[in-house]
C-alpha positions in Angstrom: 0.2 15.7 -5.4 -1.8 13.5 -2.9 0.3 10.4 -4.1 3.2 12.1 -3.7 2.1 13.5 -0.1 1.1 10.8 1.4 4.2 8.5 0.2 6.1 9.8 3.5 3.2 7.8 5.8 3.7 5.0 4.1 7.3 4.5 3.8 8.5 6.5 7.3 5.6 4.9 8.9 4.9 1.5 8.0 7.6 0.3 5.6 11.2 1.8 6.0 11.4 3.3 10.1 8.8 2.5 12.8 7.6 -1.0 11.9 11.3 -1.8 12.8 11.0 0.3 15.5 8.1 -0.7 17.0 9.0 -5.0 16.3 12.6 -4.2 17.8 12.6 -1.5 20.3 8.6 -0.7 21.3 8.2 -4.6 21.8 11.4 -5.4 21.9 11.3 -9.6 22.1 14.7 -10.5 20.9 16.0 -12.6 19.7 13.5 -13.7 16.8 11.1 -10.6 17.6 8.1 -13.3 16.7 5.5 -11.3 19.2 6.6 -8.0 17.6 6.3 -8.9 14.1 2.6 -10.6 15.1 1.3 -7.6 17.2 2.3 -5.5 13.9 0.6 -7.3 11.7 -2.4 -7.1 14.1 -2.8 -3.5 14.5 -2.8 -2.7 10.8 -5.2 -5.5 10.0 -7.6 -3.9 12.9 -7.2 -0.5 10.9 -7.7 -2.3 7.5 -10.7 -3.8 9.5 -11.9 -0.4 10.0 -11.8 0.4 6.6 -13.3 -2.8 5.1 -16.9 -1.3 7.0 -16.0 2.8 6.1 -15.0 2.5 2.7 -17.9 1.6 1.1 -20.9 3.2 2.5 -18.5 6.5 2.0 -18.0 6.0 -1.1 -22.1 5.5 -1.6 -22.5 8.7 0.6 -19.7 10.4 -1.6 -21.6 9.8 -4.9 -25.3 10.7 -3.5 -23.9 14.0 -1.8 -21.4 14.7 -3.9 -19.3 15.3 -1.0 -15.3 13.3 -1.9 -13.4 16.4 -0.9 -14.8 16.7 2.1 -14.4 13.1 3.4 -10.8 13.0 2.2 -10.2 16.8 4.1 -11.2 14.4 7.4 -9.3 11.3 6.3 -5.9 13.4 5.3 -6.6 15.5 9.1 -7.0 12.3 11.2 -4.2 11.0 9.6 -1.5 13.7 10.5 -2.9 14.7 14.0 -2.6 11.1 14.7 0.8 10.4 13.2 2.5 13.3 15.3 1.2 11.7 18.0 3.8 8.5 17.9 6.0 10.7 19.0 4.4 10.1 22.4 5.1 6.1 21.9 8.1 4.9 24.3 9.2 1.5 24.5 7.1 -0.9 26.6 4.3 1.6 25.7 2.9 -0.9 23.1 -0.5 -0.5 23.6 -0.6 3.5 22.8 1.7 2.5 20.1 -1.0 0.1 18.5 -3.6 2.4 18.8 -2.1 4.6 17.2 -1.2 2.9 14.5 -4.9 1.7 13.9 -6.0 5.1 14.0 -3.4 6.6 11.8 -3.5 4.1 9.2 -7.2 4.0 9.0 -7.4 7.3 7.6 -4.4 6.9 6.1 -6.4 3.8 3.7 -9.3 4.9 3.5 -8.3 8.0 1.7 -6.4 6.0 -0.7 -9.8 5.5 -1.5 -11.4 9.2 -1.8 -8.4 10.1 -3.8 -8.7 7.1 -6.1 -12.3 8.0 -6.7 -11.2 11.2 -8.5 -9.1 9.2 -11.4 -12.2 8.8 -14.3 -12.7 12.6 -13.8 -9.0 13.4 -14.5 -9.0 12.2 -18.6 -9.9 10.2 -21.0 -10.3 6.5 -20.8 -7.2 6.0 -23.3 -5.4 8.2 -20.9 -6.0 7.1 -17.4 -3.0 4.3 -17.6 -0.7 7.1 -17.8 -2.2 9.5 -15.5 -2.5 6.5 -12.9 1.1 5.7 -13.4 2.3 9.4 -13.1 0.4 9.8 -9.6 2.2 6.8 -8.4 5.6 7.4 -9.8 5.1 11.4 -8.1 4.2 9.2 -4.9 7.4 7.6 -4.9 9.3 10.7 -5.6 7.7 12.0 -2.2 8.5 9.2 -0.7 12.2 9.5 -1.4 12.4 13.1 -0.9 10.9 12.7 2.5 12.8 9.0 3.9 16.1 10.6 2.5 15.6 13.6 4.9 15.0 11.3 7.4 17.0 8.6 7.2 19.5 11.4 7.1 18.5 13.5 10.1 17.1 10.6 12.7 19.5 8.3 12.5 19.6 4.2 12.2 16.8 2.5 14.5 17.9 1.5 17.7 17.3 1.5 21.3 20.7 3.6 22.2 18.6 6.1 19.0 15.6 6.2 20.3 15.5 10.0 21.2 15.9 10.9 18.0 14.4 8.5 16.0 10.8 8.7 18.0 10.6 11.9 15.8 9.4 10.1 12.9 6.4 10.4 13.4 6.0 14.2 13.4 8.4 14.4 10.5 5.8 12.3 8.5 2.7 14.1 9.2 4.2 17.5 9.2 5.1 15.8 5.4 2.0 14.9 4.5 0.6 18.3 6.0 2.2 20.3 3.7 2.6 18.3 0.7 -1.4 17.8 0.4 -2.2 21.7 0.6 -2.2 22.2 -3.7 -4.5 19.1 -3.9 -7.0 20.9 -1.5 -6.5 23.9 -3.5 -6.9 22.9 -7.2 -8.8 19.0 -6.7 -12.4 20.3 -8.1 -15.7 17.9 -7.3 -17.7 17.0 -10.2 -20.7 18.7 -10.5 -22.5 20.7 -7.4 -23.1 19.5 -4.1 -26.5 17.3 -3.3 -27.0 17.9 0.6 -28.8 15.3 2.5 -29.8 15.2 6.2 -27.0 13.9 8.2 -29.4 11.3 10.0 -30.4 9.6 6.6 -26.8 9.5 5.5 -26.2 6.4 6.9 -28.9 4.3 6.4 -28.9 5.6 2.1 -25.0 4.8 2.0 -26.2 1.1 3.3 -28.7 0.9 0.7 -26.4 1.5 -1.8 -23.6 -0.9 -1.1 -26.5 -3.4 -0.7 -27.8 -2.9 -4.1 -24.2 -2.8 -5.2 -23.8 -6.2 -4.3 -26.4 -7.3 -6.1 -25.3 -5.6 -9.2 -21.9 -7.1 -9.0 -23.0 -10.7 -8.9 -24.5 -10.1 -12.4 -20.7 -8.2 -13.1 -18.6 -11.2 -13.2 -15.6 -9.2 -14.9 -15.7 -6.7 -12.3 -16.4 -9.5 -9.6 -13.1 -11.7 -11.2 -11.1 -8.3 -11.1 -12.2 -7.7 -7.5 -10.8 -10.9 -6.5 -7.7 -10.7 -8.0 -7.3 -7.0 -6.6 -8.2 -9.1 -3.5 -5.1 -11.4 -3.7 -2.7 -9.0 -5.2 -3.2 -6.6 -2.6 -2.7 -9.1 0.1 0.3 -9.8 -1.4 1.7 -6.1 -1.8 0.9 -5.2 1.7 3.1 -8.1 2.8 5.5 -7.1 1.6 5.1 -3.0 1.9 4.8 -4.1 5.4 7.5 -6.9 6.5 10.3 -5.7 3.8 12.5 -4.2 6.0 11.5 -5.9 8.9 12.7 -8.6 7.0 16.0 -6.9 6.2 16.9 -6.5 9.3 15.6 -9.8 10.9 16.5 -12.5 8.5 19.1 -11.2 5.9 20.6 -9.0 9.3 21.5 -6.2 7.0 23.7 -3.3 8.0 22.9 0.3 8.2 24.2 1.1 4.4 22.4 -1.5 2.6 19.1 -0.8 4.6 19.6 2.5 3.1 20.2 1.2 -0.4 17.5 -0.8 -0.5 15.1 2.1 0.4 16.9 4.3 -2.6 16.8 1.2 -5.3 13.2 0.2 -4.5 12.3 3.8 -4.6 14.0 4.8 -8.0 12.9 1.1 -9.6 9.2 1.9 -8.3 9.1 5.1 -9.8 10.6 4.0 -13.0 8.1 0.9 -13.0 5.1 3.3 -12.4 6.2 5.5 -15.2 7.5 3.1 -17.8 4.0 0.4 -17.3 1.6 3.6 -17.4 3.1 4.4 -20.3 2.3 0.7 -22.0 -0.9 0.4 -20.5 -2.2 2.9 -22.8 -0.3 1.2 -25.7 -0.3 -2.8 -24.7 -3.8 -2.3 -22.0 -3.8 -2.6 -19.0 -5.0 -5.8 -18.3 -1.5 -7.4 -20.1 0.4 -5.0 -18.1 -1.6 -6.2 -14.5 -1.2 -10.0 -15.5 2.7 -9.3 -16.6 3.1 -7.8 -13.3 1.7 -10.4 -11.1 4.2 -13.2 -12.7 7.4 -10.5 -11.9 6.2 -10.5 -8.4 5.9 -14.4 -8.2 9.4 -14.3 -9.3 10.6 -11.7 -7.0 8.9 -13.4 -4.1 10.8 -16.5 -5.1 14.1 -14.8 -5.2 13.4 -13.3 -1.9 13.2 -16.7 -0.3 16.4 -18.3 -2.1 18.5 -15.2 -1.3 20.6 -16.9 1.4 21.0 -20.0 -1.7 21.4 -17.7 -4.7 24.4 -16.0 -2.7 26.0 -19.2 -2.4 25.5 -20.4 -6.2 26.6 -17.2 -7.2 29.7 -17.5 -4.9 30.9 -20.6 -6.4 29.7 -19.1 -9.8 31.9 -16.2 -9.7 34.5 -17.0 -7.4 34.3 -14.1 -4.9 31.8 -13.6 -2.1 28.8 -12.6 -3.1 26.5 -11.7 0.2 23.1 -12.0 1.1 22.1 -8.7 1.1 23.4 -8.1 -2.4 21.2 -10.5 -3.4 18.3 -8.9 -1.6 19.0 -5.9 -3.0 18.4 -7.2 -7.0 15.2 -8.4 -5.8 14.1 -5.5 -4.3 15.1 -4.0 -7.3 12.5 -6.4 -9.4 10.4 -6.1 -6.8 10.4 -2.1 -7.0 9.3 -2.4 -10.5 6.5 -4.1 -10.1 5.7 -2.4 -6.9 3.5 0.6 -8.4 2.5 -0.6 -11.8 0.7 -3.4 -10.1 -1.4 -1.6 -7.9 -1.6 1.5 -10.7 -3.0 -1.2 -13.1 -5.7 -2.1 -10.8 -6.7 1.3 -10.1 -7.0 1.7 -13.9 -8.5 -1.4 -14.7 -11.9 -0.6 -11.9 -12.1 3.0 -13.9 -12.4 1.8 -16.7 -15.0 -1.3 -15.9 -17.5 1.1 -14.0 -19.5 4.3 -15.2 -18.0 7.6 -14.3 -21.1 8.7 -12.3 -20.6 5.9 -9.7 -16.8 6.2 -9.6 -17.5 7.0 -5.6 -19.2 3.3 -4.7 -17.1 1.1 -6.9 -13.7 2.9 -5.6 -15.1 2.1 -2.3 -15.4 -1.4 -3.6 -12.1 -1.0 -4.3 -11.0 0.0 -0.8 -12.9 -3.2 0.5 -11.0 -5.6 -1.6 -7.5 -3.9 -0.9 -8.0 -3.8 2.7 -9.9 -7.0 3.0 -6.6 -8.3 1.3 -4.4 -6.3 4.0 -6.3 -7.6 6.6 -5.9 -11.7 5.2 -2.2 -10.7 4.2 -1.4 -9.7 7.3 -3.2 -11.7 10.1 -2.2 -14.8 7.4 1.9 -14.0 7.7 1.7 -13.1 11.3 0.2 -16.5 12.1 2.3 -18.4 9.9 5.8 -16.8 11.0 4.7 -17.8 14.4 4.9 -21.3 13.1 7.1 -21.4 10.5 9.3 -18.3 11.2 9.7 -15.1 8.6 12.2 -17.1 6.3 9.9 -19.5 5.0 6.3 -17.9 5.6 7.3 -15.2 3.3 5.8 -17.9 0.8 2.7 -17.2 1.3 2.7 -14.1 -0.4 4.4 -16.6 -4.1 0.7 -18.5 -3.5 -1.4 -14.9 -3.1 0.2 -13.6 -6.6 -0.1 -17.1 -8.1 -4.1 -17.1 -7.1 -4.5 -13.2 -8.4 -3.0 -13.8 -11.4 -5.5 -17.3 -12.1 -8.4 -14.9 -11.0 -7.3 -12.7 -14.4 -7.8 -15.6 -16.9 -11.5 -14.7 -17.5 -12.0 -11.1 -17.6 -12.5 -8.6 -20.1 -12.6 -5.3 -20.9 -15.5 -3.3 -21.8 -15.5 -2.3 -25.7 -14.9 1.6 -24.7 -11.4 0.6 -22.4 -10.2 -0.7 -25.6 
């Protein structure tokens, strides 16, 4: 129920409606929008930054006090209070708008770690691929449940729309508000609470991450799998990010096909999440993860040639065959691979680590994805200031090239099967 909460941040927030608003209307640098898309990409690698130091001396603190309900209580709270508050983000107002944004998505990632910390307790190890893929296939259930209703109420994104459509951020958080409650109400913590003194806290959550990286230099599965989380990640949140930015900047999309391509990526992901946590328990989820990162190499591909697969296609077939038909068969692919991909990773770290440190290594987990966000980002921001969108979109067919190298030597513990 937490997947499928906190779906409607993600997609209302930084995917589907105000990362276009806030590139096109908040900044507002037409025609190309190159300072937009740059200051984007730098206030959610400043909250990613934020996470890379929370993460994992939380997690540490989480698994000495057992305490994970009670830091994701204060992650899912900061996140609403401060998505309501875009609402108060007008156009020119960029710097509130930013702020924001670092704020809100901060707790927004970081309890993508808490709530990941929970998945060894929630079955058996034979079991997990399924239960991983179920939470993210109910996450993009939320999420269409909750863009539909806004996409259908606010409007398109515009300037002349802007009265209306500045209420996306309220209609997330109230979303995610409500949507969490049963998680709070039935999530139990594993065994009893461990209080320390607030003012040694700290200093015992450093410890641990230090002796953490010590142990994971003598891990190097779980150091190999770290790194290609690392570079898979950097990847997805490319493309989570800039997808629709992308839509409506380089393919120029109309209204109808920027609402298709939310409905087909959110059906595909679902399906993908569903159908690959299903053979992860049967194939393993390490064939699953590594079949997943060459589907994204190909979407990524496709992405790029759209404009050229249009016009082969064209000739092919004799009849016009746009652009944005073509984007939308990617996105398709691209859907399917969307949550298997990061549900295989999730999987793969429970099943490499002992359940009783679940807390530090998910925290681990939190540093590599938002280490990656931070890289993905800053890294496509840059390079579309150079190269423009169109061709820096390549850099993410390198980053799931390099995760899916970082695969060749790891190996499952015998108990994961």
């Amino acid at each position: 129920m937490f997947d499928f909460a906190n779906q409607a941040y993600t997609l209302l927030i930084i995917t589907v409606i105000f990362g276009d608003l806030f590139t096109r209307v908040i900044v507002g640098d037409a025609p190309d929008y190159r300072l937009g898309n740059l200051l984007w990409s730098v206030a959610l690698a400043l909250s990613y930054l934020m996470v890379l130091v929370a993460a994992p001396v939380a997690g540490s603190i989480m698994d000495a006090t057992r305490s994970r309900k009670r830091f994701l209580l204060a992650s899912w709270l900061l996140t609403v209070v401060t998505t309501a508050a875009l609402y108060l983000v007008e156009p020119g107002l960029i710097v509130l708008g930013m702020v924001l944004i670092v704020i809100s998505n901060f707790g927004y990632a970081i309890g993508e770690s808490f709530i990941a910390s929970f998945l060894p307790d929630l079955g058996p190890p034979e079991r997990l691929g399924w239960i991983s893929g179920l939470g993210w296939a109910l996450g993009y259930v939320g999420g269409l449940v909750a863009t539909a209703f806004a996409l259908a109420l606010l409007g398109d994104v515009s300037a002349d729309n802007f009265e209306r459509i500045r209420w996306v951020g309220p209609l997330a958080a109230a979303f995610f508000l409500l949507a969490a409650i049963p998680t709070f109400v039935f999530l139990r913590e594993r065994g009893p609470r461990r209080p320390v003194k607030r003012h040694l806290q700290l200093s015992m959550g450093f410890r641990r991450v230090g002796r953490s990286l010590l142990t994971l230099r003598d891990r190097p599965g779980l150091r190999d799998l770290f790194l290609s989380v690392f570079f898979t990640m950097a990847g997805i949140y490319i493309v989570i990010s800039f997808t629709f930015i992308y839509g409506s900047q380089i393919i120029r999309w109309d209204e109808s096909t920027r609402v298709a391509m939310f409905i087909v990526t959110q059906v595909t992901a679902a399906i993908g999440a569903l159908g690959f946590g299903w053979l992860q328990d049967h194939l393993g989820p390490m064939r699953i993860f590594r079949f997943t990162l060459v589907c994204w190499a190909l979407a990524v591909l496709g992405l790029f040639l759209t404009p050229w697969l249009s016009e082969q296609l064209t000739g092919l077939l004799n009849r016009p065959v746009e652009p944005q038909q073509v984007f939308l068969v990617v996105g398709a692919m691209a859907g399917l691979c969307l949550g298997s991909a990061q549900s295989a990773g999730r999987v793969l770290v429970a099943l490499m680590v002992p359940g009783s440190e679940a807390g530090r290594w998910f925290g681990f987990w939190g540093l590599a994805t938002k280490g990656a966000a931070i890289f993905g980002l800053m890294g496509i921001g840059l390079l579309q200031l150079w190269l423009g969108l169109a061709n820096a979109i390549l850099f993410c067919l390198l980053l799931f090239l390099a995760a899916l190298l970082a695969t060749l030597r790891m190996r499952l513990p015998d108990r994961a099967g």
